[in-house]
C-alpha positions as CSV (number, residue, x, y, z in Angstrom):
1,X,0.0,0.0,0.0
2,X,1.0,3.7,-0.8
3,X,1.1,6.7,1.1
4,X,-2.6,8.4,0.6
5,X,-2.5,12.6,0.2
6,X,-5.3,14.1,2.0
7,X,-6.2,17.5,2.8
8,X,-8.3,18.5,5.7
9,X,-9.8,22.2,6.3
10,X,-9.5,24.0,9.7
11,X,-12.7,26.2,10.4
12,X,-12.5,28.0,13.3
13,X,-15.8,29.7,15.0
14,X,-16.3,31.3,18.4
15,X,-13.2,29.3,20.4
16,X,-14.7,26.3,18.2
17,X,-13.4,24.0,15.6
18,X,-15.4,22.0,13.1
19,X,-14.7,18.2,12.8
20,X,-16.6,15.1,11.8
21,X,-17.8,12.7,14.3
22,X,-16.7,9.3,13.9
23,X,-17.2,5.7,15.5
24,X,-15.2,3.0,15.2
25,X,-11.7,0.7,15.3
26,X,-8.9,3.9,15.0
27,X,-4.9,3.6,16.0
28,X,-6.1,4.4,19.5
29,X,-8.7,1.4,19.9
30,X,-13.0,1.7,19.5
31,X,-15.1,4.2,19.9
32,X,-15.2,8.0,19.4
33,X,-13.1,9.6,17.1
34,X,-12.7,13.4,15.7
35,X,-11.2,15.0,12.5
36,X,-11.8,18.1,10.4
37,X,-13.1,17.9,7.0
38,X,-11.5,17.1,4.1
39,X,-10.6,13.9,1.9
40,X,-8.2,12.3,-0.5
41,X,-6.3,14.3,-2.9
42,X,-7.1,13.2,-6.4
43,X,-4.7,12.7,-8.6
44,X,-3.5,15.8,-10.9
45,X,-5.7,17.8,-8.6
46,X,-3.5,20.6,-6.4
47,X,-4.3,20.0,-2.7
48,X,-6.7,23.5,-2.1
49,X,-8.6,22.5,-4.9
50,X,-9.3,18.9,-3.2
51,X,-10.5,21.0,-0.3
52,X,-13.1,23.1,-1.5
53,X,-14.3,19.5,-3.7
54,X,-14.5,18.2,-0.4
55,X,-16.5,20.6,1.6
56,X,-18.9,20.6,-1.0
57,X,-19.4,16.8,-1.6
58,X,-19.4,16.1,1.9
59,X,-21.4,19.5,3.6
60,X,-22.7,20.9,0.4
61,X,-21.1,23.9,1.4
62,X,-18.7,26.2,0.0
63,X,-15.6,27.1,1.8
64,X,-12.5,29.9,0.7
65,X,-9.1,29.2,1.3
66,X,-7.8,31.7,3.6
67,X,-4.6,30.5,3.7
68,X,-1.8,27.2,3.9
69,X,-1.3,26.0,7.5
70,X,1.1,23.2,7.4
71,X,1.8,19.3,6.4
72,X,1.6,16.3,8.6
73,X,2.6,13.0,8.1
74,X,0.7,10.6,10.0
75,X,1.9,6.7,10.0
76,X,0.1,4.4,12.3
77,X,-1.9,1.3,12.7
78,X,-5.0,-0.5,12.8
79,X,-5.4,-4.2,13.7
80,X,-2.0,-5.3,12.8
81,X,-1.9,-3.2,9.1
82,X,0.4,0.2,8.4
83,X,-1.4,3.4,6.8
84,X,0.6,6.5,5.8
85,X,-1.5,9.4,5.4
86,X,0.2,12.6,4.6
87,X,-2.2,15.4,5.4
88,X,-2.2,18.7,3.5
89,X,-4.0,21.6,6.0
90,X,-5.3,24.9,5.0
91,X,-7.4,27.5,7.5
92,X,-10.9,27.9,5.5
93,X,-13.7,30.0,6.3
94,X,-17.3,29.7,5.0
95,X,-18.4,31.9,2.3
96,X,-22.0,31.9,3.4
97,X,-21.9,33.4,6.7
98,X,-25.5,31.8,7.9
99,X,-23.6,28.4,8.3
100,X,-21.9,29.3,11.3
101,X,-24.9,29.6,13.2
102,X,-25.5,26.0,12.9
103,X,-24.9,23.5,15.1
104,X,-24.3,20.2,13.2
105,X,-23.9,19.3,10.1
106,X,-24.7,15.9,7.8
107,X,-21.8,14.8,6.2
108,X,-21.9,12.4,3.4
109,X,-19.3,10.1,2.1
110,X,-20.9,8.0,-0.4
111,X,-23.2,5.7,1.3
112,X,-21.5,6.7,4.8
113,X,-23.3,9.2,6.9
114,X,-21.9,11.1,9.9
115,X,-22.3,14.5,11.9
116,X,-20.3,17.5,12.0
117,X,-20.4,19.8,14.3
118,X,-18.2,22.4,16.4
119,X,-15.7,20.8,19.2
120,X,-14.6,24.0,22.0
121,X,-10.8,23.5,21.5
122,X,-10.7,23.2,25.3
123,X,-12.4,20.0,24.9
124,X,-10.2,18.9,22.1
125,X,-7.3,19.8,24.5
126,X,-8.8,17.0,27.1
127,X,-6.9,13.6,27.1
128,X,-9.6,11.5,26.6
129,X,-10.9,13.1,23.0
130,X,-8.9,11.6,20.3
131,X,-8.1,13.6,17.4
132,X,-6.7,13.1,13.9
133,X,-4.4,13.1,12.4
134,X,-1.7,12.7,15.1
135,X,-0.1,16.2,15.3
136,X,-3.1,18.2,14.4
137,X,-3.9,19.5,18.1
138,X,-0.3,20.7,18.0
139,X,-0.1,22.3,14.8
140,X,-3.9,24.2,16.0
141,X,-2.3,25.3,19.6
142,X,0.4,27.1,17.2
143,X,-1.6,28.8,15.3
144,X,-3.2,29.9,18.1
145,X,-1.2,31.0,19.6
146,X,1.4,33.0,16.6
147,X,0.5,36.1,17.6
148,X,0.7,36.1,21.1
């Protein structure tokens, strides 16, 4: 298997950040798992484009790049097999300013459904809320933080 490029979108609202809920076997066990939104990089397709593609398959929402934040490369397992992932991360904002007022979102991934919704980033800063990819809480708490 070969590494997957992905591209996730940070969108940042009132000491808030969005991310998809998710259930299931991750690196860290079962159970309750967070990430933002975003998707695989298609080939030929630059990484911001991939971004906006995936905000609008996935929340049928349009999103503008405000700007690049950073790369991570995240290696890790699940039940005994290696992923690579490396993750391409932009700040975003909505261009339709009546989404922020909402709570959750549907996301759709084909035939997968899931919620979004808006994590405080002091709960994302709690031990026990696992979020991906491994790094990202880092890279956030820096941006944060710059201009301090």
């Amino acid at each position: 298997m070969r590494p997957r490029a992905n591209t996730l979108g940070l969108l940042f609202h009132e000491g808030c950040l969005l991310v998809e809920e998710q259930h299931g076997i991750h690196s860290k066990g079962t159970g309750l798992f967070y990430r933002p939104i975003g998707g695989t990089i298609e080939l030929g397709e630059p990484s911001a484009q991939a971004l906006v593609r995936e905000y609008r398959e996935e929340l049928n929402a349009d999103v503008e790049i405000v700007r690049y934040v950073s790369c991570l490369e995240n290696i890790y397992q699940i039940e005994g097999n290696v992923f690579h992932e490396i993750t391409q991360l932009y700040m975003v904002s909505f261009k339709e300013n009546a989404l922020y007022k909402k709570k959750t979102f549907t996301v759709t991934e084909g035939t997968k459904t899931t919620t979004a919704r808006w994590l405080p980033l002091t709960d994302l800063r709690k031990p026990e809320t696992i979020l991906y990819p491994v790094g990202l809480l880092d890279v956030i708490n820096q941006e944060i933080y710059k201009g301090e």
